[in-house]
Structures are given as structure tokens and as C-alpha cells.
ZALUM-411687 format. One record per residue (C-alpha): residue number from 1; x, y, z; residue in one letter. Coordinates in steps of 0.02 Angstrom, whole numbers, plus 50000, padded with zeros to 5 digits. Example, Ala and Ser with C-alpha at 12.3 -4.5 7.8 and 13.67 -1.06 7.14 Angstrom:
REM ZALUM-411687
<site><resi>1</resi><east>50615</east><north>49775</north><up>50390</up><resn>A</resn></site>
<site><resi>2</resi><east>50684</east><north>49947</north><up>50357</up><resn>S</resn></site>
REM end
This chain:
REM ZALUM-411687
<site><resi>1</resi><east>51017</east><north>50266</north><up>50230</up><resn>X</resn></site>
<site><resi>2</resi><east>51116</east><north>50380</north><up>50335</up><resn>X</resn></site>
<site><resi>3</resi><east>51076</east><north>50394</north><up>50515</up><resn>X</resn></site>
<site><resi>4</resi><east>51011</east><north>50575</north><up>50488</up><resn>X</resn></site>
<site><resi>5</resi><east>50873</east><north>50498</north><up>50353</up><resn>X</resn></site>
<site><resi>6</resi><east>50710</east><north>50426</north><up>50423</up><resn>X</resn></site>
<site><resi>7</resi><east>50642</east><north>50287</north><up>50341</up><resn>X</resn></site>
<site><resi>8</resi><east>50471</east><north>50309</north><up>50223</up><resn>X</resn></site>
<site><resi>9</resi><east>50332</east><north>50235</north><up>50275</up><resn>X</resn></site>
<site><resi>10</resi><east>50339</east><north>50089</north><up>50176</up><resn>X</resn></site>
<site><resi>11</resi><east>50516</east><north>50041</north><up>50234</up><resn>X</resn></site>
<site><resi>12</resi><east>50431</east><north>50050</north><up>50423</up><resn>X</resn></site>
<site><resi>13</resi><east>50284</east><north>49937</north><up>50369</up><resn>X</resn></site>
<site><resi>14</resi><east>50380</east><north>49795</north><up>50291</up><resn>X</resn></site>
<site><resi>15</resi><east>50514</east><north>49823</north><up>50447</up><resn>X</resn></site>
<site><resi>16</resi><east>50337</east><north>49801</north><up>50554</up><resn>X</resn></site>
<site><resi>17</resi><east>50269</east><north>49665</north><up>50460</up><resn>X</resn></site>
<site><resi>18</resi><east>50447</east><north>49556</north><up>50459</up><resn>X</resn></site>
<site><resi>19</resi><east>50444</east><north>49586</north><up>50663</up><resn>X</resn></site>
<site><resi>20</resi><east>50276</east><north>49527</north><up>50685</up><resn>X</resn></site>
<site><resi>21</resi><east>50289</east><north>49345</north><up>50741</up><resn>X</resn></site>
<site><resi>22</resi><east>50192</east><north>49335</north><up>50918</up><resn>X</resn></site>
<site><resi>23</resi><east>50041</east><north>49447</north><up>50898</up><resn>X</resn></site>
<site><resi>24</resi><east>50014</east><north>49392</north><up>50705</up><resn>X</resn></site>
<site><resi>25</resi><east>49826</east><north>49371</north><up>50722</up><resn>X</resn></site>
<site><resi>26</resi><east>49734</east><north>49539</north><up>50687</up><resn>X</resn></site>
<site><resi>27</resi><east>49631</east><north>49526</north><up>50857</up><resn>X</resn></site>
<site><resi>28</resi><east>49810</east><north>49515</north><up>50930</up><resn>X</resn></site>
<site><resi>29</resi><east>49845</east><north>49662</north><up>50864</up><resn>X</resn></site>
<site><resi>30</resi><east>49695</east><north>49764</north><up>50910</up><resn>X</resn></site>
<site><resi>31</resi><east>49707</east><north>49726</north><up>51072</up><resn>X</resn></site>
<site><resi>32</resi><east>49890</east><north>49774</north><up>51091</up><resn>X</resn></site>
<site><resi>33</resi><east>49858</east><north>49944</north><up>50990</up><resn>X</resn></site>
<site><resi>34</resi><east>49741</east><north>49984</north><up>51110</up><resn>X</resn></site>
<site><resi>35</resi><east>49861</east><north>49913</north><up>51251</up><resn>X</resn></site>
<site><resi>36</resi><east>49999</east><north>50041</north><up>51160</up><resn>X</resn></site>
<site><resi>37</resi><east>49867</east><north>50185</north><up>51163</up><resn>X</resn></site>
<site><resi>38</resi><east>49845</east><north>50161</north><up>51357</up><resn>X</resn></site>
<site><resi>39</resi><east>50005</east><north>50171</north><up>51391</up><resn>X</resn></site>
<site><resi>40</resi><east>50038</east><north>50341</north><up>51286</up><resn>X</resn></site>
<site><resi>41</resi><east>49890</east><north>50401</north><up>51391</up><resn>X</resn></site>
<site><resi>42</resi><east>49998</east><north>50361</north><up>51538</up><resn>X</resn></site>
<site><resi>43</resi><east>50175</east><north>50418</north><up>51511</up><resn>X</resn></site>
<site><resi>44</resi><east>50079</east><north>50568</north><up>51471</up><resn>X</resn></site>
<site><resi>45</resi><east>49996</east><north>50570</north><up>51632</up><resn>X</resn></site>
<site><resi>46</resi><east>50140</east><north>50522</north><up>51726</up><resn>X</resn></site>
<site><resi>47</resi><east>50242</east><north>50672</north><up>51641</up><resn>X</resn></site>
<site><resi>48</resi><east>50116</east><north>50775</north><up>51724</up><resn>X</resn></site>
<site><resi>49</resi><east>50054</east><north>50707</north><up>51886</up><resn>X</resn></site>
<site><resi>50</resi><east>50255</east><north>50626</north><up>51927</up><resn>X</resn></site>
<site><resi>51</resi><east>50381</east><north>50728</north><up>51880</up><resn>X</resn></site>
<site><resi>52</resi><east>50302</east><north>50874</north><up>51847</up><resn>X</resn></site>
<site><resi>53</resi><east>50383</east><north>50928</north><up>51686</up><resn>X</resn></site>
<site><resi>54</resi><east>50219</east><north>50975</north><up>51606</up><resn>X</resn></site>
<site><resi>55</resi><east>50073</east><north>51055</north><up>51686</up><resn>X</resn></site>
<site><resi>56</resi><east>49898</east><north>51035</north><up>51638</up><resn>X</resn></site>
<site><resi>57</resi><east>49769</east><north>51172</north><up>51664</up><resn>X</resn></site>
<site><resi>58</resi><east>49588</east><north>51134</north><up>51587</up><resn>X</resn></site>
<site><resi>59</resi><east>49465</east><north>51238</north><up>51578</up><resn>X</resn></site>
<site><resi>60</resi><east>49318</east><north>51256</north><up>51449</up><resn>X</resn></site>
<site><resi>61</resi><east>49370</east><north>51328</north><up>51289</up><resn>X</resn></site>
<site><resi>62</resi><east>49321</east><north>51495</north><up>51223</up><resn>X</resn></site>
<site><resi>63</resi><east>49221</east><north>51492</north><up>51079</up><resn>X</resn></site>
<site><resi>64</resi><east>49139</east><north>51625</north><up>50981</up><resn>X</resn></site>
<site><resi>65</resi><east>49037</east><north>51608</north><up>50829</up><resn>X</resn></site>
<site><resi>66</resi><east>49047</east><north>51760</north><up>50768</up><resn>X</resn></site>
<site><resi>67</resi><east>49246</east><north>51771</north><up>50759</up><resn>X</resn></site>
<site><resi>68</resi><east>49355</east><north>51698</north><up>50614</up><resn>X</resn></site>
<site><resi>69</resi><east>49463</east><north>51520</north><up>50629</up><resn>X</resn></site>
<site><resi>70</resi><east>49613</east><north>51646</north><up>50635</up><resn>X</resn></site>
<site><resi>71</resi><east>49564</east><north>51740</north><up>50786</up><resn>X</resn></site>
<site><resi>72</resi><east>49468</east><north>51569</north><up>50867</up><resn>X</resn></site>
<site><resi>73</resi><east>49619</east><north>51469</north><up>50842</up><resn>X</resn></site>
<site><resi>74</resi><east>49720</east><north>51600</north><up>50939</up><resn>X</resn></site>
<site><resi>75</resi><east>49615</east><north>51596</north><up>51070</up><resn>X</resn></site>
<site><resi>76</resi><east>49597</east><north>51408</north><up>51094</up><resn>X</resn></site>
<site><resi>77</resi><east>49738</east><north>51334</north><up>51210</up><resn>X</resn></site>
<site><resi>78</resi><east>49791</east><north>51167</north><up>51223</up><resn>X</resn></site>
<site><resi>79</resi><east>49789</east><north>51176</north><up>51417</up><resn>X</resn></site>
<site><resi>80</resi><east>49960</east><north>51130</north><up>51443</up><resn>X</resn></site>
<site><resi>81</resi><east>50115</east><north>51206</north><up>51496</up><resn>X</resn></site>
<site><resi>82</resi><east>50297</east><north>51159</north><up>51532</up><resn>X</resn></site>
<site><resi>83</resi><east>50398</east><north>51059</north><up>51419</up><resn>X</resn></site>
<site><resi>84</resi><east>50426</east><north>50853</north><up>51414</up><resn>X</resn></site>
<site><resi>85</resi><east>50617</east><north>50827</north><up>51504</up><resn>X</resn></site>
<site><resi>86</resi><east>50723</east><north>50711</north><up>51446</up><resn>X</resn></site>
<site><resi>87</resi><east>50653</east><north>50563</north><up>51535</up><resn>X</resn></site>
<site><resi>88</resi><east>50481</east><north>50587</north><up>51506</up><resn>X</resn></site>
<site><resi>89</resi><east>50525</east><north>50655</north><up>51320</up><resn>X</resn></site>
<site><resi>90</resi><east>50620</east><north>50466</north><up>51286</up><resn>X</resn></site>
<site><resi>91</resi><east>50470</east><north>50383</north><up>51396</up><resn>X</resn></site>
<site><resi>92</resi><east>50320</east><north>50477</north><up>51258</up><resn>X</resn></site>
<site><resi>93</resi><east>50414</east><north>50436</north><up>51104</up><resn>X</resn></site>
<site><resi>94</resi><east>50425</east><north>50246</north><up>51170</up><resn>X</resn></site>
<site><resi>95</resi><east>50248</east><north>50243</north><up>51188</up><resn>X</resn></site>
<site><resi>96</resi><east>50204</east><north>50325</north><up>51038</up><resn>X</resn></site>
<site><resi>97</resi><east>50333</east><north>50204</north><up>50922</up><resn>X</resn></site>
<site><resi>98</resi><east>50245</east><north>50037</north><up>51026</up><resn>X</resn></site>
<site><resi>99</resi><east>50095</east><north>50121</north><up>50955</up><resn>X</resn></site>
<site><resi>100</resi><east>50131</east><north>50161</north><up>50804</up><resn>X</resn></site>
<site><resi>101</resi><east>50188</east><north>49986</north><up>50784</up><resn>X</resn></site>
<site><resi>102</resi><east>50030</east><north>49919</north><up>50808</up><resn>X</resn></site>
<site><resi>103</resi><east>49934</east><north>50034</north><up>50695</up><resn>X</resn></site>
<site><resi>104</resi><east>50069</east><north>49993</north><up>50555</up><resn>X</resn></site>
<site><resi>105</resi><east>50039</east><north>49795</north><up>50582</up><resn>X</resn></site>
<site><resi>106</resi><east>49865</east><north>49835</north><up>50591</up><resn>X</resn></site>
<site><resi>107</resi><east>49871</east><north>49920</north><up>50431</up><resn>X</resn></site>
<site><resi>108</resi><east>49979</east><north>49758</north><up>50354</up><resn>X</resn></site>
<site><resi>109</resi><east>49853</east><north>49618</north><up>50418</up><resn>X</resn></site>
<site><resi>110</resi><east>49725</east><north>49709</north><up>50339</up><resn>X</resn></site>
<site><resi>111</resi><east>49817</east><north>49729</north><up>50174</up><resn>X</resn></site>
<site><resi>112</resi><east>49842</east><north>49913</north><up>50182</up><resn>X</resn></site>
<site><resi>113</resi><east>49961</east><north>50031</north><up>50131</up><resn>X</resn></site>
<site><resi>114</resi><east>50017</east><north>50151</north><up>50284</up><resn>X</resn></site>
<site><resi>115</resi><east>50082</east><north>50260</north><up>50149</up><resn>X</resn></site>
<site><resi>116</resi><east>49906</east><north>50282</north><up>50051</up><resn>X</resn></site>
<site><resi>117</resi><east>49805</east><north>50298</north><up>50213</up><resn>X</resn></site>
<site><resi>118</resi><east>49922</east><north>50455</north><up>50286</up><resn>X</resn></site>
<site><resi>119</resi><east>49897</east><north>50511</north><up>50104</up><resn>X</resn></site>
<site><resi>120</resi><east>49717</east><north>50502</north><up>50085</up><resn>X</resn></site>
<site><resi>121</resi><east>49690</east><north>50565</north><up>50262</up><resn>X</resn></site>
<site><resi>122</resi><east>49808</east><north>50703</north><up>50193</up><resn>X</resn></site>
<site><resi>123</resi><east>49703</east><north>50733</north><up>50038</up><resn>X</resn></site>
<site><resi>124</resi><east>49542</east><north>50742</north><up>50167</up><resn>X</resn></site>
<site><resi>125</resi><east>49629</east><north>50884</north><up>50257</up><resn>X</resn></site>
<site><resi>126</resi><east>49667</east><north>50974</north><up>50114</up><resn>X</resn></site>
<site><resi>127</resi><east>49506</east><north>50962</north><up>50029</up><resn>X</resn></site>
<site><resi>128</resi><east>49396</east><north>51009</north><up>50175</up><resn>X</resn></site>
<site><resi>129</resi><east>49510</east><north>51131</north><up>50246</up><resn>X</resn></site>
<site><resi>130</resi><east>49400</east><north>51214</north><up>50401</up><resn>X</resn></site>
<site><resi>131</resi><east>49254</east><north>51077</north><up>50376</up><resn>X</resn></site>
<site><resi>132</resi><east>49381</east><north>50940</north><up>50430</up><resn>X</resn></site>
<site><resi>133</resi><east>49401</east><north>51019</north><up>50616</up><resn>X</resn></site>
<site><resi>134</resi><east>49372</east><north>50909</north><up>50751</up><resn>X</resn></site>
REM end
């Protein structure tokens, strides 16, 4: 594999499940996924409220009924602005690969493919298309 080639799924989930020594018992491993989703929560936060790199600006979203998904999704915002710099940028994508670490070991104690899930979760947003929105 060439440095410019990410690795499939599976490759990453029998890399995660060779690495997994410590934390080998599945409440282990729920605790330190949600451990690896705090700490997303946080670089995030800390990109905001530390260095400043990204802004957040809430506010409720517009909604209207009567409009279609084309024009609502226009309208919606995702209330931030700014981009991640370099530090905070490397910080996230630690966070995120601790995390999704944990969900992929997760997925192995529990004898699942990480490959079929993103699939069938794929299928799901395929199939029901506007019904799926969250």
C-alpha cells in the first residue's frame, strides 16, 4: 500500500483488534469510547473557546414547513465559522482516530464487521433518503 492509499476498513479493524491488549474487555472499551468521544467534544471546544480558530454562533434554526429540503437545507447553518489551524486541525483528527479506535474494537468484541455496519447504515441512507434526517 502506497502512502497515498488509505487502508479499507477491514485492514483498520484487524490493525485495531491486533493492538488491543489493555482494554480487551468490552466494558473496557465502552468506557474508553465514550472517554474518546469526550475528548473530541473538547479539542473541539478548545478550537473555539482557546485559540480561536473557529467561531461558534448558535442561534435557533429556521425552519419552514412549507419550503422544500432544497431551499430548508440552504437555509440551515451549522453555526460555525472560521477554519480548524494547523494545531487544532492535528489535535481533532487525534481525537477522532482515538475514537474511532474504540468504535472499531467495539465493533470486533462484538463480532462485527465495521465494513457491513458503514454499509448497511449506507443502505439506510439511501433507502430513506429525506425520512432518514435527523
Amino acid at each position: 500500500m502506497s502512502s497515498k492509499e488509505s487502508p479499507s476498513l477491514d485492514q483498520f479493524q484487524d490493525q485495531v483488534s491486533q493492538l488491543l491488549l489493555r482494554h480487551r474487555s468490552v466494558l473496557d472499551i465502552m468506557s474508553k469510547l465514550d472517554q474518546t468521544s469526550a475528548a473530541v467534544n473538547r479539542s473541539v471546544t478548545k478550537a473555539i473557546t482557546d485559540c480561536g480558530c473557529i467561531e461558534l454562533n448558535a442561534s435557533k434554526q429556521p425552519f419552514n414547513e412549507l419550503q422544500s429540503l432544497d431551499a430548508s437545507q440552504s437555509t440551515i447553518n451549522n453555526h460555525l465559522s472560521g477554519q480548524l489551524c494547523e494545531h487544532c486541525k492535528e489535535f481533532v483528527e487525534s481525537s477522532l482516530g482515538r475514537n474511532l479506535f474504540y468504535l472499531t474494537a467495539l465493533c470486533t468484541q462484538l463480532q462485527l464487521d465495521l465494513t457491513e455496519v458503514v454499509a448497511a447504515e449506507s443502505t439506510k441512507c439511501s433507502t430513506l433518503g429525506v425520512f432518514n434526517l435527523t
